[in-house]
Steps between C-alpha positions, in 0.01 A plus 500: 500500500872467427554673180881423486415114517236497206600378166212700340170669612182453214294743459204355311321221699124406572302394770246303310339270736403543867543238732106446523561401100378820357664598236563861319365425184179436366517072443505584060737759512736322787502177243552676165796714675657139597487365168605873329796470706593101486472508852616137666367323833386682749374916393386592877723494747391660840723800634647302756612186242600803232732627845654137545608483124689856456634392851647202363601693209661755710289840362274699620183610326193765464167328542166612372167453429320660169145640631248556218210414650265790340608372145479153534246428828793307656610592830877496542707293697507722825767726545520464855567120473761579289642742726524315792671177332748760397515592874584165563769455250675845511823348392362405157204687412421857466106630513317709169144507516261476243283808464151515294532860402126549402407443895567887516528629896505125598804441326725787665341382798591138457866571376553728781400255733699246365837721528408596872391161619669231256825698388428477119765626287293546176226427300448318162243599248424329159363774341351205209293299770393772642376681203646833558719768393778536743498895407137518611457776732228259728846336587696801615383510850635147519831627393485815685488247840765238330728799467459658811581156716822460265325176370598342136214519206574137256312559167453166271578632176520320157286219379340278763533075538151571705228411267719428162301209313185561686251587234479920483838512715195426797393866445849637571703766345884565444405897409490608900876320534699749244794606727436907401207462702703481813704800344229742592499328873851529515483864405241607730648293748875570518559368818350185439699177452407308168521154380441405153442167480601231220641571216199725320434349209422658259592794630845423601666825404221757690590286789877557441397857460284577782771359687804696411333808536278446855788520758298213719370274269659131465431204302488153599563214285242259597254299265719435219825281509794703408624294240160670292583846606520773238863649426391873581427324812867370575596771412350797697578217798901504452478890480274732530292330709736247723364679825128456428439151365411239767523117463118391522373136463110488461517202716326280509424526123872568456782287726715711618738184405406577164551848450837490689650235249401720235662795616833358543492480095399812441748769408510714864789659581649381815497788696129525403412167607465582902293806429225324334516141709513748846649792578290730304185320671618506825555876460155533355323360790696669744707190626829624549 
C-alpha cells in the first residue's frame, strides 16, 4: 500500500455479503437497516467489487464483518473470505475481523489464528448486536490476546441503524453501546488500541471524554454525515482531539462520496483536515 499516494483511508466499512450471496445480517434486520439509512441501489457489494470502487476512488479502506451469531442464530460472513479478498487487494483494503465475544476460548483462538495466518489488523465488535457489555470480564481474555498481538479493538457505540423500525428494535438494545463501557476496557487494557465508532449518540460527550483521557483511544466518524454532527463534536476534532479522530464512512450504508462532500463544509481547520482524512489512520494501523 502506498500511503503517500492515497487521498484518504476509511475506517468504517462492511463486508456484508459473501460471494456465495450470504449475507451478514439476518434478511429483517438487513432490510429495515436499508430503509433506516435511505440506502440507494445496490447495499451488498462483495469485498473484491467494494476493492474496485475505493480503487477508483483512490483510498484505501478497513474491511469487516460483524459476527453475532450467538445473539441472533446467524452465522457471519466468514472472516477468512474476507481476509483473503483483502490479500488480494492489499493496495486498497485493510483486514479487521469480526469477533463473537461470547464464543469464549474459541474466540482467542480464532482471532489469533486470524493474525498468524491472515494478517488481521483488528477486530470490530458491536457491542448492541451482540448483546453484551464491552466491560464484561467473559471478554477480557479476548482483549488480553488482541493486546498482546498489537491488534486494534473497534467498539460500535451510540444508537444503532441495525434493527431501527423493526417492531421491539428486533430484540436489540442501545444500553451495551454507552462509550464508558469501553472506559473500563481501556483502563484495564492500557496498551490496547481503541476505536470508538460513530458519533455516540446520545452519549456524545462520555465518548469525547473517554477519549481525551485514554491515551489510545480514537474515534471515527462513520454512520452519520458530518453535516449532522454535534458542535462539541467539531470541536474536540479541531483541538483537543485533532490526532485521534479518523474519517470513517459506514459504507456501504454511507458513500464515502457522501460523507466527503459534507466534510468540505464543515468548519475543520486546515491543518486538521489531513489528520482525520489519513495521516492519523495510517499511523494508527501502523502504515508508515
Amino acid at each position: 500500500m502506498n500511503v503517500a499516494e492515497l487521498t484518504a483511508i476509511d475506517v468504517h466499512t462492511h463486508a456484508e455479503v459473501s460471494e456465495s450471496g450470504h449475507t451478514a445480517l439476518p434478511p429483517e434486520l438487513n432490510e429495515a437497516s436499508a430503509g433506516y439509512f435511505n440506502v440507494q441501489g445496490a447495499r451488498t457489494p462483495t469485498v473484491p467489487e467494494l476493492a474496485r470502487y475505493y480503487r477508483e476512488r483512490n483510498m484505501a479502506a478497513v474491511v469487516f464483518t460483524v459476527d453475532a451469531e450467538t445473539a441472533t442464530g446467524h452465522p457471519p460472513v466468514p472472516n477468512e473470505e474476507v481476509a483473503r479478498a483483502c490479500a488480494d487487494n492489499p493496495d486498497v483494503l485493510i483486514p479487521f475481523a469480526g469477533i463473537d465475544p461470547w464464543k469464549g476460548k474459541e474466540a482467542v483462538r480464532q482471532v489469533r489464528r486470524l493474525a498468524d495466518e491472515h494478517g488481521i489488523r483488528g477486530v470490530k465488535f458491536h457491542p448492541s448486536l451482540q448483546a453484551f457489555f464491552p466491560n464484561d470480564h467473559a471478554a477480557y481474555g479476548l482483549y488480553e490476546a488482541l493486546q498482546e498481538l498489537g491488534l486494534v479493538a473497534l467498539f460500535h457505540t451510540g444508537q444503532t441503524g441495525i434493527g431501527a423500525r423493526v417492531r421491539g428494535g428486533g430484540g436489540i438494545r442501545l444500553k451495551y453501546s454507552n462509550p464508558m463501557y469501553v472506559d473500563d476496557v481501556a483502563a484495564d487494557f492500557p496498551e490496547l488500541r481503541i476505536i470508538l465508532a460513530h458519533p455516540s449518540f446520545p452519549w456524545q460527550d462520555e465518548a469525547l471524554a473517554v477519549a481525551t483521557h485514554k491515551p489510545l483511544v480514537h474515534i471515527d466518524l462513520s454512520g452519520w454525515s458530518p453535516k449532522y454532527f454535534p458542535p462539541q463534536l467539531v470541536r474536540y476534532a479541531n483541538s483537543l482531539l485533532k490526532d485521534k479522530m479518523l474519517f470513517g464512512s459506514d459504507f456501504p450504508v454511507l458513500t464515502p462520496d457522501r460523507w466527503l462532500a459534507d466534510f468540505a463544509a464543515l468548519d475543520i481547520k486546515p491543518e486538521v483536515r489531513p489528520l482525520i482524512l489519513k495521516d492519523n489512520a495510517a499511523r494508527l494501523l501502523g502504515l508508515t
